[in-house]
N, C-alpha and C positions, 0 to 999 in steps of 0.2 A: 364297769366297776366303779363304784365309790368309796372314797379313802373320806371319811370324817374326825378332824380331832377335835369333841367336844368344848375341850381346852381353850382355842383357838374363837372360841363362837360368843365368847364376855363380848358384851358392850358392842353387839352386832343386832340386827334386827331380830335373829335366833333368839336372843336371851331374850325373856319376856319377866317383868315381874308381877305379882297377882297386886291391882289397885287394894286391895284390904292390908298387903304385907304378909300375906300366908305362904307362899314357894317361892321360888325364882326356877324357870323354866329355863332349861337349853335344848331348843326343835332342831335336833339332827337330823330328822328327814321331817317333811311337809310334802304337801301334795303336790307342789310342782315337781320333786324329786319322783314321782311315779312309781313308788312301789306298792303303792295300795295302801298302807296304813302310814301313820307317825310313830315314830320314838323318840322319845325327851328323857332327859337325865334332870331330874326334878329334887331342889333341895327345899327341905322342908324343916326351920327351925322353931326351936320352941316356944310353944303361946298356946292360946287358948283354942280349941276344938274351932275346926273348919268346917262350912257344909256345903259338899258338893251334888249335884244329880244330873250326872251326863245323860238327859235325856232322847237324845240326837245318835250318841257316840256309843262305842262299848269300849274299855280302856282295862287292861292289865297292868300290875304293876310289878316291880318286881325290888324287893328293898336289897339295897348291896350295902347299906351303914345306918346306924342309929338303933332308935326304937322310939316305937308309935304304936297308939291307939287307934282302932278303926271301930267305927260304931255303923250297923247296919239300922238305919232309922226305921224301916220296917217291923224287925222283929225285937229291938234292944241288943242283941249278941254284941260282944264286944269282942274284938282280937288282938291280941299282941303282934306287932311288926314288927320283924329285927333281920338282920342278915338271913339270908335263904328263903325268905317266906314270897308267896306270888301269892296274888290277890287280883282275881279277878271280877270288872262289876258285869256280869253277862246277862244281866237282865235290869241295866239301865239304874240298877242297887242306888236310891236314894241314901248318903253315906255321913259319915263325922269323919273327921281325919284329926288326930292331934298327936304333935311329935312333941317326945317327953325330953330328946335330946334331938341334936340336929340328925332329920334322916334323910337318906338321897335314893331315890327309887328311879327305876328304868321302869318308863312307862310308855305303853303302848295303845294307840288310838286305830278304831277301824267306825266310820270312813273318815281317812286321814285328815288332819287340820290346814287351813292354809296356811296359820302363821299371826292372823290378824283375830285370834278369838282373845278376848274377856270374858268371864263368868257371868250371866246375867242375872238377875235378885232372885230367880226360881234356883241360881247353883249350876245350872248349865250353861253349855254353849249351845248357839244357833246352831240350825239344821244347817246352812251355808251360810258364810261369810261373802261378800261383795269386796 
């Protein structure tokens, strides 16, 4: 069994912040932890439209504060994020993300991260990290 307090993971190798200034990450689980996937409690304040394309990853998210904009680059659709809503990209969803206030999303990675990703100028992470 694993006890994680989020809380506890500031200013630890866990919190990651995005090189542009778009989230700041906290990696509750990583792939040395063995469960198969990651979870991060991902805060997201506001500024201008982010783009990501987990082309490697599949990633759920799930908003517990705020409100945000998500833009599907594919088709134009645009969604509203707020409390209760789950977003999933399951087909790799080339995406916009923009928080109109600060939001915090539980989000989830399958195959899990190790901990050392950065987003690379395509919006994803590597297929594996080293």
């Amino acid at each position: 069994m694993k006890i994680i307090n989020a809380m506890k993971l500031h200013k630890t190798g866990r919190e990651v912040q995005c090189p542009n200034g778009g989230f700041t990450s906290i990696r509750m689980l990583l792939e040395k932890d063995k469960m198969g996937f990651t979870m991060t409690r991902t805060t997201i304040h506001p500024g201008d439209w982010q783009w990501w394309h987990y082309k490697h990853h599949l990633e759920a998210c799930y908003c517990i504060k705020g409100s945000a904009l998500l833009k599907n680059e594919k088709t134009g659709e645009v969604h509203e994020i707020k409390p209760g809503i789950c977003y999933a990209l399951d087909k790799h969803d080339p995406h916009l993300f923009k928080a109109t206030e600060t939001t915090i999303l539980i989000c989830v990675f399958n195959p899990p991260l190790t901990g050392l990703e950065v987003h690379q100028k395509d919006g994803s992470y590597s297929a594996k990290e080293k």
